[in-house]
C-alpha positions in Angstrom: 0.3 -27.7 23.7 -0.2 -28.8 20.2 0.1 -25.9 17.3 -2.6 -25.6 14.3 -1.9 -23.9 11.1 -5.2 -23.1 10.2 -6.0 -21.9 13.7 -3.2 -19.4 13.8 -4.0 -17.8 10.2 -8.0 -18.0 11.0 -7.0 -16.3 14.5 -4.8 -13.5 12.4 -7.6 -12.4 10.4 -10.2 -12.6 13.6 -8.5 -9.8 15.7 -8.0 -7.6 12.4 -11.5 -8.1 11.8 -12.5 -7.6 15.0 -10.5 -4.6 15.5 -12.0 -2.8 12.4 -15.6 -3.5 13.9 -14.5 -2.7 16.9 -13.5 1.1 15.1 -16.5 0.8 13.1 -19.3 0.8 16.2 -17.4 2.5 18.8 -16.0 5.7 17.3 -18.2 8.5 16.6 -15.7 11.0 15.3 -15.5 10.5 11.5 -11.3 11.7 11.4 -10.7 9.8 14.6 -12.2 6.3 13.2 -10.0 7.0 9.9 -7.0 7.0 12.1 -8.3 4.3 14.4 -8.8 1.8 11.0 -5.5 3.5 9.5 -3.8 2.2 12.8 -5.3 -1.2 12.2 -3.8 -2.1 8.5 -0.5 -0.4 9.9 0.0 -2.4 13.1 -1.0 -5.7 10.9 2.3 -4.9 8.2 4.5 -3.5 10.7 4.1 -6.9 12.5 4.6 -9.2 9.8 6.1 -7.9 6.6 9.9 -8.9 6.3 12.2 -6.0 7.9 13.3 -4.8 5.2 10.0 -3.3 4.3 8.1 -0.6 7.1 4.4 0.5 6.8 3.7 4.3 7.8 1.3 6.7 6.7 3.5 9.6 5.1 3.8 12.0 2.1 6.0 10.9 -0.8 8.5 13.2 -2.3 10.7 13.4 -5.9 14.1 15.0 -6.4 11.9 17.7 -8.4 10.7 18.8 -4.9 7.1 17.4 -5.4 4.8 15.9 -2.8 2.2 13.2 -3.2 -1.1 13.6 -1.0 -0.8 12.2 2.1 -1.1 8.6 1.8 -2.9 6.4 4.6 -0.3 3.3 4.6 3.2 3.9 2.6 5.5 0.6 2.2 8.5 1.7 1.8 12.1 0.8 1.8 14.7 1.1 4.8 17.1 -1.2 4.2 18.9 0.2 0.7 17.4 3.8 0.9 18.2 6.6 3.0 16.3 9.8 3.5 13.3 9.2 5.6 12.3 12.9 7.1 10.4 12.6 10.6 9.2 16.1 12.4 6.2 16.6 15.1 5.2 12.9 13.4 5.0 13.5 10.3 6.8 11.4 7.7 8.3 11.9 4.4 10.0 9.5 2.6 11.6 9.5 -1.0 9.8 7.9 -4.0 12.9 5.6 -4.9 11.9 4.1 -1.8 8.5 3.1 -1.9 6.8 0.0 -2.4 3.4 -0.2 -2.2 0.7 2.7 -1.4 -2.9 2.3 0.0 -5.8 4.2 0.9 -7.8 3.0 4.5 -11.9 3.5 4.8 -14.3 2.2 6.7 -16.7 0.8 3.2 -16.0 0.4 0.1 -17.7 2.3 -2.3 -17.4 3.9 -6.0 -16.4 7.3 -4.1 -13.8 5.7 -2.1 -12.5 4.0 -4.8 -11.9 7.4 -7.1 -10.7 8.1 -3.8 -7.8 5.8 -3.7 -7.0 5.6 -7.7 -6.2 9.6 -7.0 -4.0 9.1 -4.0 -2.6 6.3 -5.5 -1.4 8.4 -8.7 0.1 11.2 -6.9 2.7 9.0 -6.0 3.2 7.0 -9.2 3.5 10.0 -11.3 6.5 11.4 -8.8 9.7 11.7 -10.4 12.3 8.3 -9.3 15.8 8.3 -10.1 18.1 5.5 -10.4 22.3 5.2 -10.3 24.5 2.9 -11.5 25.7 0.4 -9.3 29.3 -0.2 -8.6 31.2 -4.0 -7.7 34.3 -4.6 -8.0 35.2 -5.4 -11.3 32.8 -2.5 -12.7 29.3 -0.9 -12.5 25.8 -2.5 -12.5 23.5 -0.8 -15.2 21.0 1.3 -13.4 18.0 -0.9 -12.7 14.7 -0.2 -14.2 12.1 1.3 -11.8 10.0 -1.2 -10.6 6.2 -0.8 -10.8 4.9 1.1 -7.4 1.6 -1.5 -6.2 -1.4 0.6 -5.2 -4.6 -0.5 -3.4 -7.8 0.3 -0.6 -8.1 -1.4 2.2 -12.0 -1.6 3.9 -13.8 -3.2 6.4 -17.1 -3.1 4.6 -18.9 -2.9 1.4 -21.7 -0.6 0.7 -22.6 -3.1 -2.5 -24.4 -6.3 -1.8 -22.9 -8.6 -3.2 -19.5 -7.2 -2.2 -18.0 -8.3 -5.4 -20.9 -7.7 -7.9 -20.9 -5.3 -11.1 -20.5 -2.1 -9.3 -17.3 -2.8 -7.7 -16.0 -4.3 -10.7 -17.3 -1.2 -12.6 -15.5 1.2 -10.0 -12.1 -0.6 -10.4 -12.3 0.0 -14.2 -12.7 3.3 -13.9 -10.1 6.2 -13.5 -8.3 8.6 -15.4 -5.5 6.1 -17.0 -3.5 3.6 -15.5 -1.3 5.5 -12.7 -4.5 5.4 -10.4 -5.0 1.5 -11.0 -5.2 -0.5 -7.6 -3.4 -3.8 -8.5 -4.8 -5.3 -4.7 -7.5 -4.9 -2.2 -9.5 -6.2 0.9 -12.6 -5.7 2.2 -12.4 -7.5 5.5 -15.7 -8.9 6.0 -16.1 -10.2 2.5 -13.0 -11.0 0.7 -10.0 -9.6 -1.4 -9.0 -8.2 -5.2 -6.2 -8.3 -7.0 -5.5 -7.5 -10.5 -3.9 -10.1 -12.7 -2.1 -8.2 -15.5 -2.2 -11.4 -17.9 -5.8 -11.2 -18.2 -5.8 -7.4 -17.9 -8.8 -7.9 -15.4 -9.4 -8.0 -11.3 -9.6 -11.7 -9.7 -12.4 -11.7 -6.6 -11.9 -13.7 -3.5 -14.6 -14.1 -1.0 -13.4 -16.0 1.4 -13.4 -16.3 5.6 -10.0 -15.4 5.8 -9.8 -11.9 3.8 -7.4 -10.0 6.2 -5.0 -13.2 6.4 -5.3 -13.9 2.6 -4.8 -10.1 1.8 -1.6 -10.0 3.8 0.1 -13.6 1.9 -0.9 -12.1 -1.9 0.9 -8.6 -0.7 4.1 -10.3 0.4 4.2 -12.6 -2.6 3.5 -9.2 -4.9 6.6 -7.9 -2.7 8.6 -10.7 -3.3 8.7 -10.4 -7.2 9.1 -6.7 -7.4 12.6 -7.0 -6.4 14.9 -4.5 -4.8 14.4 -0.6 -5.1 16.6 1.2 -7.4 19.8 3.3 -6.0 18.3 6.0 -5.1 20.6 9.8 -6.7 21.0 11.0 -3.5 22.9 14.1 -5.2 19.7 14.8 -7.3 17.7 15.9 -3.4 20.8 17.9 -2.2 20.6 20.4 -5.3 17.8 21.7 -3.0 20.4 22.8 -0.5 21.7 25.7 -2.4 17.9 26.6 -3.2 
């Protein structure tokens, strides 16, 4: 049997694609095919982001005791952080410990994208602590928060051309910048991400989006670093409460 590269990435993006049209025409039930696409972007990081990271969809919590909305797809930390609630499936996890945060649809469109910039806020404007770290010849200043990535995932575009005015229009918008999405894809069509140099969005169509979406996430992942130490302390004062 002889192995090809560019067969195995074109055949990764395939089944994702496939599986979202596959949701798209064969599930009536508008809250069923959320879940169905949800499951879809889950299943894809869960199989091939580095361990260190796990994909969910969960509410975020602070030390102050507030939740985010619930988010579709949470990246999050379980290597370094502890403090992952599960009950009757539903998961909480603490906002030292997240990574990345996206919305799931079906289209993307200017409501969708409000959409996202809102969910995406509720978690970057959470309260994140961050300790000290101790070695043995003396303690680690506490490292700076690193910036939470935020983004919509889609199978479609209601805009044709998928990466015209409108969509770039839509990405602008938003209250300031804790509803920015830095990353996007839009299976059929392509990907976004925002490139912070030029303080502007970069558009890739290409056949590949799912597959292409997936290597610019990891690399995003890669530079962020490590999470911060998360004041463990700071959650227990709600013990005593």
């Amino acid at each position: 049997m002889t192995w090809s590269l560019p067969e195995l990435l074109a055949g990764l993006h395939e089944d994702i694609q496939h599986r979202l049209q596959t949701v798209r025409k064969t599930i009536q039930h508008p809250g069923t095919k959320g879940d169905a696409s949800e499951n879809v972007w889950l299943k894809l990081l869960q199989n091939y982001l580095p361990q260190r990271y796990q994909a969910a969809t969960a509410h975020v919590v602070d030390s102050n005791g507030v939740f985010s909305e619930q988010i579709d797809v949470v990246v999050f930390d379980r290597q370094y952080s502890p403090f992952i609630f599960l009950y009757e499936g539903q998961t909480i996890v603490p906002a030292e410990s997240v990574y990345a945060v996206f919305e799931a649809k079906q289209v993307v469109n200017a409501n969708h994208i409000t959409y996202a910039q809102n969910k995406v806020a509720s978690v970057r404007r959470l309260h994140r602590t961050s300790l000290p770290i101790p070695y043995a010849e003396g303690t680690y200043p506490a490292k700076p928060l690193i910036p939470i990535l935020g983004g919509l995932l889609t199978f479609e575009s209601e805009w044709k051309p998928c990466f015209g005015e409108p969509l770039k229009k839509a990405l602008a918008g938003g209250n300031d910048a804790s509803g920015r999405l830095d990353l996007g894809c839009v299976a059929a069509h392509g990907h976004f991400v925002f490139e912070p140099t030029k303080g502007d969005y970069d558009f890739t169509a290409e056949g590949k989006p799912a597959t292409a979406f997936l290597f610019k996430l990891i690399s995003l992942l890669q530079f962020s670093g490590t999470v911060p130490m998360i004041d463990i302390q700071a959650y227990g004062q709600w013990l005593t409460k």
